[in-house]
N, CA, C and O of each residue as an XYZ file, in Angstrom:
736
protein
N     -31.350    -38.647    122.579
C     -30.538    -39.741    123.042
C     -30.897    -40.152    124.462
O     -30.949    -41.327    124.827
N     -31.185    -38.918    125.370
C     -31.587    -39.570    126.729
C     -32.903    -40.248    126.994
O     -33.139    -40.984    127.952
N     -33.907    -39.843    125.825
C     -35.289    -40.576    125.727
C     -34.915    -41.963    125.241
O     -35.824    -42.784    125.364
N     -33.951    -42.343    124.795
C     -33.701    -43.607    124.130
C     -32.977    -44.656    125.312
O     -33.092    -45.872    125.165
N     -32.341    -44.171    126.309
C     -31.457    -44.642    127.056
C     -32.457    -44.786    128.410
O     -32.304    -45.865    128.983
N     -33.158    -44.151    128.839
C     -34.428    -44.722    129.768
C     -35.007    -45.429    129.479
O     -34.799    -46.357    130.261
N     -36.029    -45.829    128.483
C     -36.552    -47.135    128.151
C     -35.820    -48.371    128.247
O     -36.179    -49.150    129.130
N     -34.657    -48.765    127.342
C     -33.772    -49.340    127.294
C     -33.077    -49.924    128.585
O     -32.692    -51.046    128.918
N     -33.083    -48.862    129.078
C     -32.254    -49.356    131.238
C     -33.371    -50.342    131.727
O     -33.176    -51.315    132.455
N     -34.653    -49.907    131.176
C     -35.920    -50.704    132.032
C     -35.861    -51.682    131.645
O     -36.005    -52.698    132.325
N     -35.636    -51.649    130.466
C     -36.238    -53.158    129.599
C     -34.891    -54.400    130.066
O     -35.122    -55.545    130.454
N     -33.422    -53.740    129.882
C     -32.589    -54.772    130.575
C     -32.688    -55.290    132.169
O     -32.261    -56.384    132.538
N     -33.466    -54.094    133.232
C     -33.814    -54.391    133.912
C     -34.966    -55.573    134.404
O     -34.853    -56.363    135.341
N     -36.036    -55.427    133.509
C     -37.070    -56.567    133.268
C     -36.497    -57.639    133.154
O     -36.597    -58.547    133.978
N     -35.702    -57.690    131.940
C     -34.941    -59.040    131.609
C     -34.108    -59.563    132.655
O     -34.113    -60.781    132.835
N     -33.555    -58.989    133.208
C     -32.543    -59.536    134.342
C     -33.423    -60.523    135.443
O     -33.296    -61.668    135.876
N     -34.124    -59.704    135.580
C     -35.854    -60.310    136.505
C     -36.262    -61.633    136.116
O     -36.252    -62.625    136.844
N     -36.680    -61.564    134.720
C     -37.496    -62.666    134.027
C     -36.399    -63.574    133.583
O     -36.692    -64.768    133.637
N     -35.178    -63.273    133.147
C     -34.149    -64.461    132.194
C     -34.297    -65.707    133.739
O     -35.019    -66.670    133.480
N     -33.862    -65.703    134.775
C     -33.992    -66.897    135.689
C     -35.041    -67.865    135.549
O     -34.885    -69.063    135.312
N     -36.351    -67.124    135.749
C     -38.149    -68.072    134.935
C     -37.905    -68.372    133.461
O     -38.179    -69.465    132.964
N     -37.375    -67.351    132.783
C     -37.465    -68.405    131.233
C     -36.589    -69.257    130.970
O     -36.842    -70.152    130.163
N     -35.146    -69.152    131.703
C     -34.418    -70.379    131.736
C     -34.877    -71.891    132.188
O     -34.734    -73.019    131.717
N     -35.629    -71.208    133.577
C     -35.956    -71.986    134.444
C     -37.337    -73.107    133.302
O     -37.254    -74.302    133.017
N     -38.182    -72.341    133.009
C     -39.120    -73.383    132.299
C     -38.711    -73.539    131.008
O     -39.563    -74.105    130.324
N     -37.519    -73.183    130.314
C     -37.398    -73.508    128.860
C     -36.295    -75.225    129.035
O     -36.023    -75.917    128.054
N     -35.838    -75.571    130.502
C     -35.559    -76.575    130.485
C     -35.985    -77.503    131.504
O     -35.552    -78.636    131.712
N     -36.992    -76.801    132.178
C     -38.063    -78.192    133.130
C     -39.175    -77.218    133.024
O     -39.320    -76.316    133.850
N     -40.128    -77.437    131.792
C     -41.143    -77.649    131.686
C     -42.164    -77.341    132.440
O     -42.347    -78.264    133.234
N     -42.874    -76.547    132.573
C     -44.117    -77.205    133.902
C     -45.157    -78.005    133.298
O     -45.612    -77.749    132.184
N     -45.591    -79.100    134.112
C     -46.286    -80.136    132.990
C     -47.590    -79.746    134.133
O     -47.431    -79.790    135.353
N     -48.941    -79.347    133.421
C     -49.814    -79.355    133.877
C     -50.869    -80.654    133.951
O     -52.082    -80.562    134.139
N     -50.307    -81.558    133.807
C     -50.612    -83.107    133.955
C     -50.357    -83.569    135.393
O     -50.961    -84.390    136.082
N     -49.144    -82.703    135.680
C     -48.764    -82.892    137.217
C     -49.755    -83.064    138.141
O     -50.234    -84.045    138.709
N     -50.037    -81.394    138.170
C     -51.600    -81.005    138.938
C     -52.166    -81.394    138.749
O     -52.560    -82.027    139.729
N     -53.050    -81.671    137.436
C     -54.123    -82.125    137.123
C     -54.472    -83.286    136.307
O     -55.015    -83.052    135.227
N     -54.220    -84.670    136.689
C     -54.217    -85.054    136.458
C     -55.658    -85.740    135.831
O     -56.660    -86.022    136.489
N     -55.400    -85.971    133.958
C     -56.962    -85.764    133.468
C     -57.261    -87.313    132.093
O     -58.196    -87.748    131.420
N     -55.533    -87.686    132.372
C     -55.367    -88.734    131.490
C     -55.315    -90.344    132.011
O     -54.499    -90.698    132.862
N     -56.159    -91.151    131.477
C     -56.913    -92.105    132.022
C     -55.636    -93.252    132.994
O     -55.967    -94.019    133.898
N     -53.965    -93.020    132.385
C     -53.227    -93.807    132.902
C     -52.798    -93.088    133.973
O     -51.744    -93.580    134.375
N     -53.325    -91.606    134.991
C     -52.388    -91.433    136.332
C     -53.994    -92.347    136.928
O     -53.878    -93.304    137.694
N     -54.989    -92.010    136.582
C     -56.366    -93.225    137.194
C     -55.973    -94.423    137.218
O     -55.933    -94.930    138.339
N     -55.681    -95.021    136.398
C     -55.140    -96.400    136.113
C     -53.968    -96.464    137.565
O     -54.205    -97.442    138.274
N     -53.007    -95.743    137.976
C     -52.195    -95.471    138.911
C     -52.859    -96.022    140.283
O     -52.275    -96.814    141.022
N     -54.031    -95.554    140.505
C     -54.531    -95.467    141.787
C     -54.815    -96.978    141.580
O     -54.945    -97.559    140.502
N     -54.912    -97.720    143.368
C     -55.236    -98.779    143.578
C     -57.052    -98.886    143.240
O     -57.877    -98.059    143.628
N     -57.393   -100.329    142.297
C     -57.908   -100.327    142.187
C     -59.597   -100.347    142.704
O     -60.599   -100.018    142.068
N     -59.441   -100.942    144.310
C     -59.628   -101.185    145.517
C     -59.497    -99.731    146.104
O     -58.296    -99.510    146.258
N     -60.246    -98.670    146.486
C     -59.749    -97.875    146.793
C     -61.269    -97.955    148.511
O     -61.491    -96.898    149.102
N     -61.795    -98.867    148.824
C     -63.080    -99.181    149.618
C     -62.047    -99.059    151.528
O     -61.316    -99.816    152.166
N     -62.502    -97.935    151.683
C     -62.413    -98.187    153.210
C     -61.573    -97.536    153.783
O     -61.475    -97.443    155.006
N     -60.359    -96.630    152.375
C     -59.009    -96.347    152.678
C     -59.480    -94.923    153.036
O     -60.541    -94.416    152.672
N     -58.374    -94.264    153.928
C     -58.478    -92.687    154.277
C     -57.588    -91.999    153.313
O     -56.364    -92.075    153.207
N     -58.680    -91.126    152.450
C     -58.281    -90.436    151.476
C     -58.737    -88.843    151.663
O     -58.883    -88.062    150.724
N     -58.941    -88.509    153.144
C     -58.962    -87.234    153.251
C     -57.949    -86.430    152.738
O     -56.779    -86.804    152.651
N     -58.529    -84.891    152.256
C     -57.553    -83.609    151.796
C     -57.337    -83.743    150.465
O     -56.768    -82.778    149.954
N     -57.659    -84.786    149.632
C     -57.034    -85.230    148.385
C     -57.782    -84.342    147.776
O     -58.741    -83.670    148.154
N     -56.879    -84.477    146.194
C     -57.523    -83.597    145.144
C     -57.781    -83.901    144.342
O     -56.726    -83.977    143.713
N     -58.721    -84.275    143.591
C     -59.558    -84.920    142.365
C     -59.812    -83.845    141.344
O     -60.971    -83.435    141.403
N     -58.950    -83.173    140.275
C     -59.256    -82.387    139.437
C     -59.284    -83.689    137.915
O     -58.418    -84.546    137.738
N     -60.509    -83.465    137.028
C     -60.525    -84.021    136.123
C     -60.194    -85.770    136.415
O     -59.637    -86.243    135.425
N     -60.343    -86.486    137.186
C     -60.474    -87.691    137.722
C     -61.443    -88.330    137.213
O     -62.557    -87.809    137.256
N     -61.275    -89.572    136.624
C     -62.689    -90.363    136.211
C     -62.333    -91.623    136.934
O     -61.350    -92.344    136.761
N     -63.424    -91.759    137.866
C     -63.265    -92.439    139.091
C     -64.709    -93.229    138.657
O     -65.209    -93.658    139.697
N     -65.401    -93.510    137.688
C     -66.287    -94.173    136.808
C     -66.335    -95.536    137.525
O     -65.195    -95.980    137.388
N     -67.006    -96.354    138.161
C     -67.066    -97.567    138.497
C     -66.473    -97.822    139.511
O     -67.251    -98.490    140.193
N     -65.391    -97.667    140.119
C     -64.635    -97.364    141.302
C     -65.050    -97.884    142.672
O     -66.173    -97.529    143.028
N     -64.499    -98.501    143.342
C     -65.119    -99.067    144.415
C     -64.440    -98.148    145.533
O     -63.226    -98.268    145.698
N     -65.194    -97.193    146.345
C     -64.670    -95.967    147.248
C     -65.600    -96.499    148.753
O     -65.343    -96.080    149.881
N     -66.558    -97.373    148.465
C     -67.407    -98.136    149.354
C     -66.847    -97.331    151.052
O     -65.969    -98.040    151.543
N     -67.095    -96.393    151.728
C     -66.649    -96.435    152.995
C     -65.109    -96.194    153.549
O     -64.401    -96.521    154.502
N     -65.034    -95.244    152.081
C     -63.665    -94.701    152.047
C     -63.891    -93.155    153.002
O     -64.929    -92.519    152.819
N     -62.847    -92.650    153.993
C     -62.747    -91.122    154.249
C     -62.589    -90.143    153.398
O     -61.472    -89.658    153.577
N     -63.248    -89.529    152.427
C     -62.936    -88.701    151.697
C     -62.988    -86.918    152.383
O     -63.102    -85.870    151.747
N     -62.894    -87.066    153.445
C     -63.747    -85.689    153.881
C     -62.707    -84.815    153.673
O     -61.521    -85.094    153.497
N     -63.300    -83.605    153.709
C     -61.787    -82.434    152.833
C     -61.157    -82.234    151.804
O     -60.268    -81.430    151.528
N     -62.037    -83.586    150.824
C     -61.148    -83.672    149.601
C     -62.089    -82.410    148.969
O     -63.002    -81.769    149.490
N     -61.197    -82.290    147.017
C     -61.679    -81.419    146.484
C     -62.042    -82.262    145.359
O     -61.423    -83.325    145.308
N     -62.768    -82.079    144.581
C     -63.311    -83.008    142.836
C     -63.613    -81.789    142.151
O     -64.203    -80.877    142.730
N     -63.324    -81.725    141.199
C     -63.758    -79.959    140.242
C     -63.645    -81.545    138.876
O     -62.890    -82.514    138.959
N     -64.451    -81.314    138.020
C     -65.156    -81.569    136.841
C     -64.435    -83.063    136.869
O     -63.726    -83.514    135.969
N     -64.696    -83.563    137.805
C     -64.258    -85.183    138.179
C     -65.858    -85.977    137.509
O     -66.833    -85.291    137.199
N     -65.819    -87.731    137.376
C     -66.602    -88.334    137.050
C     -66.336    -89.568    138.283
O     -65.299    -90.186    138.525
N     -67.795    -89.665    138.995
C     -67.891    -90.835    139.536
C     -69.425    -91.449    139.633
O     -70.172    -91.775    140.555
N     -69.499    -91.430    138.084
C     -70.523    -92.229    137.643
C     -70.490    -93.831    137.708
O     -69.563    -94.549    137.333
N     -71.898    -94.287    138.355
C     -71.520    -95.934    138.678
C     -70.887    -96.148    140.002
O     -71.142    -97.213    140.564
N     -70.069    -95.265    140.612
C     -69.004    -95.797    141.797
C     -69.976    -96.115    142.910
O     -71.030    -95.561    143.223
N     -69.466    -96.952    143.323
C     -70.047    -97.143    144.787
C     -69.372    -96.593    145.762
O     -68.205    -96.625    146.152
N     -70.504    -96.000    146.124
C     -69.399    -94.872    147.710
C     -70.610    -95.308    148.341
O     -71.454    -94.412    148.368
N     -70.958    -96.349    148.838
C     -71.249    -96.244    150.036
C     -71.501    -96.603    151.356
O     -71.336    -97.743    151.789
N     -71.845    -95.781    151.916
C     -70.916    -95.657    153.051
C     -69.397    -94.603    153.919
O     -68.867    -94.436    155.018
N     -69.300    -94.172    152.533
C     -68.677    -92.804    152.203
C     -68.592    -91.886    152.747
O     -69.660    -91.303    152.562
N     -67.683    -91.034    153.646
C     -67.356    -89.734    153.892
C     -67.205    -88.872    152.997
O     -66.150    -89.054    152.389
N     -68.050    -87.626    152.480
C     -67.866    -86.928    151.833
C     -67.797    -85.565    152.804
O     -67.429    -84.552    152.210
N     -68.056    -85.444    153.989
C     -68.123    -84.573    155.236
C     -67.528    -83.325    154.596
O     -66.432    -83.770    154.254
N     -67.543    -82.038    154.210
C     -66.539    -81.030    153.826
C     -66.282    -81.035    152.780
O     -65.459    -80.158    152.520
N     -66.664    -81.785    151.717
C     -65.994    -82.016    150.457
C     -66.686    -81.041    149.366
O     -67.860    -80.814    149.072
N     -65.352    -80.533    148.863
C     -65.871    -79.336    147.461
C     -66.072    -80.252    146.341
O     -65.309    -81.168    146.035
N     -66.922    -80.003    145.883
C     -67.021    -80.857    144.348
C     -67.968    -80.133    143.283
O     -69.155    -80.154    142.956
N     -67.120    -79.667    143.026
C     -67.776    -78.655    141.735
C     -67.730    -79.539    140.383
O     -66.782    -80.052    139.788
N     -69.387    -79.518    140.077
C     -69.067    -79.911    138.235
C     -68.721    -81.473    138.550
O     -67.693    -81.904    138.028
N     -69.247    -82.075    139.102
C     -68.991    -83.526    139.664
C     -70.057    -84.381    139.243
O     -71.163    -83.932    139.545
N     -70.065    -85.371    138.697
C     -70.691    -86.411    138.151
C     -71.215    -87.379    139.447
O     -70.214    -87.836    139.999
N     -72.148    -87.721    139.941
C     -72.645    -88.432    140.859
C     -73.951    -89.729    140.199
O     -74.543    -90.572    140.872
N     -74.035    -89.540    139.114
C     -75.094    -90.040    138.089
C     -74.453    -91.866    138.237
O     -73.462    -92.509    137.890
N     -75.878    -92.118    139.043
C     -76.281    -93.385    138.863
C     -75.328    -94.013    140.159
O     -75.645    -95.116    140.604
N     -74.280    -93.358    140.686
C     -73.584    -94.008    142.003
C     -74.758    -94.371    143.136
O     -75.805    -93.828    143.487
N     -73.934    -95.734    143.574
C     -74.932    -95.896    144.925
C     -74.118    -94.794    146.608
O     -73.052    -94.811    147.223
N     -75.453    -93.992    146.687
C     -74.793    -93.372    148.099
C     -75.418    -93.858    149.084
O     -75.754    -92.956    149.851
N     -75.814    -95.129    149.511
C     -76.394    -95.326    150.059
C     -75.690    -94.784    151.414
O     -74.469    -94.923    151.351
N     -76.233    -94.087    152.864
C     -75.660    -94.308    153.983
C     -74.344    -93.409    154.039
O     -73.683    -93.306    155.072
N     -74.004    -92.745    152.807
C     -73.109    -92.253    152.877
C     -72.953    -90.540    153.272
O     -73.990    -90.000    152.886
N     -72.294    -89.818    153.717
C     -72.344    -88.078    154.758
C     -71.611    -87.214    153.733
O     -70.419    -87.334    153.447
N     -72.645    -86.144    153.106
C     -72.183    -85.585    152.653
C     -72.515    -84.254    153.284
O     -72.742    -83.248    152.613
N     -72.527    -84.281    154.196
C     -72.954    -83.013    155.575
C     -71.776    -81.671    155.292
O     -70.617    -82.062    155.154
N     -71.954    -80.475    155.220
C     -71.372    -79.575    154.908
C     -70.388    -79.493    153.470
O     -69.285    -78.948    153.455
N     -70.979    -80.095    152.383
C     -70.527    -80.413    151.315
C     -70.952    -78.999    150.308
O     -72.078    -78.502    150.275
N     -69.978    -78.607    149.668
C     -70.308    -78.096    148.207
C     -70.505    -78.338    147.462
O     -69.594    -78.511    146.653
N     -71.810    -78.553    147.099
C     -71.660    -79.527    145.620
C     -72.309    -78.921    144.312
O     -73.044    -79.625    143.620
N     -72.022    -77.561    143.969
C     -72.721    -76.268    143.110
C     -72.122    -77.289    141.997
O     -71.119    -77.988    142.138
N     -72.894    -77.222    140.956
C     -72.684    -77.666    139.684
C     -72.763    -78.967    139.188
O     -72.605    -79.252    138.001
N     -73.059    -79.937    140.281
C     -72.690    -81.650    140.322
C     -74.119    -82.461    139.962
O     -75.205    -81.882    139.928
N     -74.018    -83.266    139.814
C     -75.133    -84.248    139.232
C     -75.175    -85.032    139.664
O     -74.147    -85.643    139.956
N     -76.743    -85.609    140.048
C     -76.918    -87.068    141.235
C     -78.169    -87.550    140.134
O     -79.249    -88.023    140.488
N     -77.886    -87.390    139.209
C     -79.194    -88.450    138.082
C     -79.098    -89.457    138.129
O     -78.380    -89.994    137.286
N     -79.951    -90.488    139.410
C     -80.374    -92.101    139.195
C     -79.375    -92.294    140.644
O     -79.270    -93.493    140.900
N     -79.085    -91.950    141.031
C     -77.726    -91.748    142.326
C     -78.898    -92.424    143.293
O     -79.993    -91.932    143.566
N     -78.339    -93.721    143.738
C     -79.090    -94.402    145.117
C     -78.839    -93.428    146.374
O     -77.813    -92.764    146.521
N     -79.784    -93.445    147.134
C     -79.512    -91.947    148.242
C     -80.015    -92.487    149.633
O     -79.892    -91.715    150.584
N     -80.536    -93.659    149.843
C     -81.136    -94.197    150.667
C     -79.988    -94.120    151.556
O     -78.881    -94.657    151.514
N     -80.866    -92.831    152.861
C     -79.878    -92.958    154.088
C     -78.555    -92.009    154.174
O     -77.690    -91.982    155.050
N     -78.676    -91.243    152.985
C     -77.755    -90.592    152.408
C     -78.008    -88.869    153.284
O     -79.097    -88.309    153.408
N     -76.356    -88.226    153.891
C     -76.836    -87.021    154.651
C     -76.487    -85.823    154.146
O     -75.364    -85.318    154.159
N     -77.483    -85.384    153.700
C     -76.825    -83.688    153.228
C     -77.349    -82.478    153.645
O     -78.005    -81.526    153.222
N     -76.740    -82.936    154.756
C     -77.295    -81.836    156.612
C     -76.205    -80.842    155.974
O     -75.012    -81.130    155.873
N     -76.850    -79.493    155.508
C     -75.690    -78.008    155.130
C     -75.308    -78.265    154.030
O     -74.686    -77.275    153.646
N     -75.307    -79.235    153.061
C     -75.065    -79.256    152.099
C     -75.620    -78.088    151.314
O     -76.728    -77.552    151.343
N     -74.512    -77.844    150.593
C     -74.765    -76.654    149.054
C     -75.176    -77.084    147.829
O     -74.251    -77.721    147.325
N     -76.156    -77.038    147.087
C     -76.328    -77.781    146.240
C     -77.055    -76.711    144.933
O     -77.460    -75.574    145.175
N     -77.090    -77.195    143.903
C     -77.970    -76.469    142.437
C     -79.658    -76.365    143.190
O     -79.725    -77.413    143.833
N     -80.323    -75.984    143.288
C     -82.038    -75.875    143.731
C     -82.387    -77.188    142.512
O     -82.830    -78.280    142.868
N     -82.188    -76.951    141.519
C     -82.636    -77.631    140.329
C     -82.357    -79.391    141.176
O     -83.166    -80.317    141.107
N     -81.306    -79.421    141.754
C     -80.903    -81.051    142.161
C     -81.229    -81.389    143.033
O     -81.214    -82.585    143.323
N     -81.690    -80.389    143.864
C     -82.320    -80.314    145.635
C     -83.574    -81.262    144.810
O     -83.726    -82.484    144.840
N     -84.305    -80.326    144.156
C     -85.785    -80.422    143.671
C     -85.368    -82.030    143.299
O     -86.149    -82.839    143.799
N     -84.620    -82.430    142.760
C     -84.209    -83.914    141.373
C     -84.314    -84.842    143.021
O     -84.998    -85.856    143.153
N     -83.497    -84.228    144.123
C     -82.982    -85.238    144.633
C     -84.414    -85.593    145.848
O     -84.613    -86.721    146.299
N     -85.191    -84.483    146.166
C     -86.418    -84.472    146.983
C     -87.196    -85.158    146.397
O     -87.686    -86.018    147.130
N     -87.668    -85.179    145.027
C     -89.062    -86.521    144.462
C     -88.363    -87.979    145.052
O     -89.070    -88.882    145.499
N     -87.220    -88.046    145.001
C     -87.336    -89.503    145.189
C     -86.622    -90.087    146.897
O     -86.537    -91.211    147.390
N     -86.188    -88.626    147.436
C     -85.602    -88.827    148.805
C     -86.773    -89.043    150.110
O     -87.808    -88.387    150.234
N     -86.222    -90.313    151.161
C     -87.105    -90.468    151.912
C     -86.502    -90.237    153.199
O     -85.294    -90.028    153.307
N     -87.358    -90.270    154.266
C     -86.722    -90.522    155.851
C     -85.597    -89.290    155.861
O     -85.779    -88.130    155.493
N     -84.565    -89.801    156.313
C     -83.434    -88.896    157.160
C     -82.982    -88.286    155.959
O     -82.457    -87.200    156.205
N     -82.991    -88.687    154.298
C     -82.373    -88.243    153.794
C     -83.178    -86.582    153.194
O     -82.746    -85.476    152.870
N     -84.540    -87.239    153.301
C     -85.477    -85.479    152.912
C     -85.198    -84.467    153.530
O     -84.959    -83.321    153.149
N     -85.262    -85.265    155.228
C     -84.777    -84.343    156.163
C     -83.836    -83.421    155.920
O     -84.110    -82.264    155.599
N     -82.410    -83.969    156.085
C     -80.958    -83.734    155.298
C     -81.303    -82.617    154.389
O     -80.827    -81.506    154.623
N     -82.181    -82.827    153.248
C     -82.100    -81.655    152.178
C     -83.567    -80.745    152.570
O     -84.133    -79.968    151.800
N     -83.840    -80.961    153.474
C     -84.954    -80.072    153.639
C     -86.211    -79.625    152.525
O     -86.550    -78.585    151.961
N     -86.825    -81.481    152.575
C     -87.576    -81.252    151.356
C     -88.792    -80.746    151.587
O     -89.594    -80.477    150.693
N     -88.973    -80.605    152.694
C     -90.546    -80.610    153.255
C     -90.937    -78.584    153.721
O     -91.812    -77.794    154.076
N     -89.529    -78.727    153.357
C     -89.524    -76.375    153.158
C     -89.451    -76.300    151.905
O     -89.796    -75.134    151.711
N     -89.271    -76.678    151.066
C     -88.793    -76.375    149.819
C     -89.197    -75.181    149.214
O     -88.483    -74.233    148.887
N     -90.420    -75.314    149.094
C     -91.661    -74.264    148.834
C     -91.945    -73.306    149.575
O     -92.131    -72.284    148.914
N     -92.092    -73.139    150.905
C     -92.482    -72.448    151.711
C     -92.217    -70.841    151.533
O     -92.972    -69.925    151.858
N     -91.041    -70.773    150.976
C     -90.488    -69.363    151.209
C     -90.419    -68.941    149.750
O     -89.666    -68.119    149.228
N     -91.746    -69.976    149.003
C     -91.989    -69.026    147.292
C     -93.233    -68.389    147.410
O     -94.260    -68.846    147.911
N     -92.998    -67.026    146.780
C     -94.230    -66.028    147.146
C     -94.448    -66.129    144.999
O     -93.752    -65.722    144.069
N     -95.675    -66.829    145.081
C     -95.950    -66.114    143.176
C     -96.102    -65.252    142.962
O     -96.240    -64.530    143.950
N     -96.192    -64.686    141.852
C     -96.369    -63.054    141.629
C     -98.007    -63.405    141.276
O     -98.616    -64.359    140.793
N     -98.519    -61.370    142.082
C     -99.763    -61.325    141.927
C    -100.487    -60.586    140.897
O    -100.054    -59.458    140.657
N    -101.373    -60.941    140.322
C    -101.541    -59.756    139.085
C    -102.167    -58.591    139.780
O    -102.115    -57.440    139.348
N    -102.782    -58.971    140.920
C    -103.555    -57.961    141.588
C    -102.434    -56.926    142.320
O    -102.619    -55.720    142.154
N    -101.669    -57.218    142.852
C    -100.785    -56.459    143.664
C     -99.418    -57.323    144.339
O     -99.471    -58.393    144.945
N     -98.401    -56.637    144.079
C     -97.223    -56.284    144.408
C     -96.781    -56.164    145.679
O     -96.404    -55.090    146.149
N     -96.806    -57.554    146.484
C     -96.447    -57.397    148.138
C     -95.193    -56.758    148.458
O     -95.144    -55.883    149.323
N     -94.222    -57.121    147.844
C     -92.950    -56.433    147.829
C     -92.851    -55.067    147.523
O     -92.094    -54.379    148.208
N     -93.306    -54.707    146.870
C     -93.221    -53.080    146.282
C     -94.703    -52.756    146.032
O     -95.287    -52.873    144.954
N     -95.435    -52.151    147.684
C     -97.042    -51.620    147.222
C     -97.097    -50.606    145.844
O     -96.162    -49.965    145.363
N     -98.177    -50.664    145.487
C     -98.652    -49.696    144.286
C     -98.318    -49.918    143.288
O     -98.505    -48.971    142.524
N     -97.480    -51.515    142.461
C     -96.886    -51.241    141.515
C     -97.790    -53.020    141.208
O     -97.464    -54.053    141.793
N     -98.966    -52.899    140.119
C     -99.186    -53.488    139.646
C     -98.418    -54.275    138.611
O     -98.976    -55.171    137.977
């Protein structure tokens, strides 16, 4: 009987804990639409005109910002995680600081636009105008460095440091093993 009556104390104890949270969301919901907004009418929300405005700190999760006129908007500090801003014109654009993971950049014009200390692991710039474009510290895929160096000129090669790219690749030798002597 006393093995039965310890379990039991815990378990009403748990419940006492948890009944406030399951009340609490069995009649307001948490709508993860809130946060993340991924459905085309909170986009539709935003002004359509969005060119010039200060939109630092913002958060762009699942955003399709597709065509979008951001032309010389402050974005610096914002965050984008598996956002689309294919087509948009940003430029002129602050991207200064900006995380953007898994980000669509395909075919946007950047012309002129700072993406200087940017994260941009996972994101895509296929056909992306870049002329003038800064990605001084930028983080980027190697694979997009490489995509974005064939066709980057002037300040912007600079920016990604196209002209090291190579420098610091050693091929492997059949003859010998610089890294580890003796091991053909």
């Amino acid at each position: 009987m006393v093995s039965l009556i310890s379990p039991l104390k815990r378990f009403l104890s748990r419940l006492l804990i948890l009944l406030p949270i399951i009340i609490g969301l069995t009649f307001s919901p948490f709508a993860a639409d809130a946060l993340y907004p991924s459905d085309p009418s909170s986009v539709d929300a935003l002004d359509t005109s969005l060119s010039g405005q200060n939109l630092q700190n913002t958060e762009y999760v699942k955003y399709d910002l597709s065509g979008r006129d951001l032309s010389g908007a402050d974005l610096s500090g914002s965050y984008f995680s598996v956002s689309n801003l294919e087509n948009a014109n940003l430029s002129g654009a602050n991207f200064k600081n900006v995380i953007a993971y898994s980000t669509r950049f395909d075919n946007a014009d950047l012309t002129n636009s700072n993406f200087s200390g940017a994260e941009l692991l996972k994101s895509n710039f296929n056909g992306a105008v870049i002329d003038g474009t800064d990605f001084t510290d930028a983080v980027l895929d190697l694979s997009q460095v490489k995509a974005l160096c064939k066709r980057a000129s002037g300040q912007t090669a600079e920016s990604l440091q196209c002209g090291g790219l190579n420098q610091n690749y050693v091929p492997a030798s059949e003859e010998q093993n610089k890294f580890n002597p003796g091991i053909s």
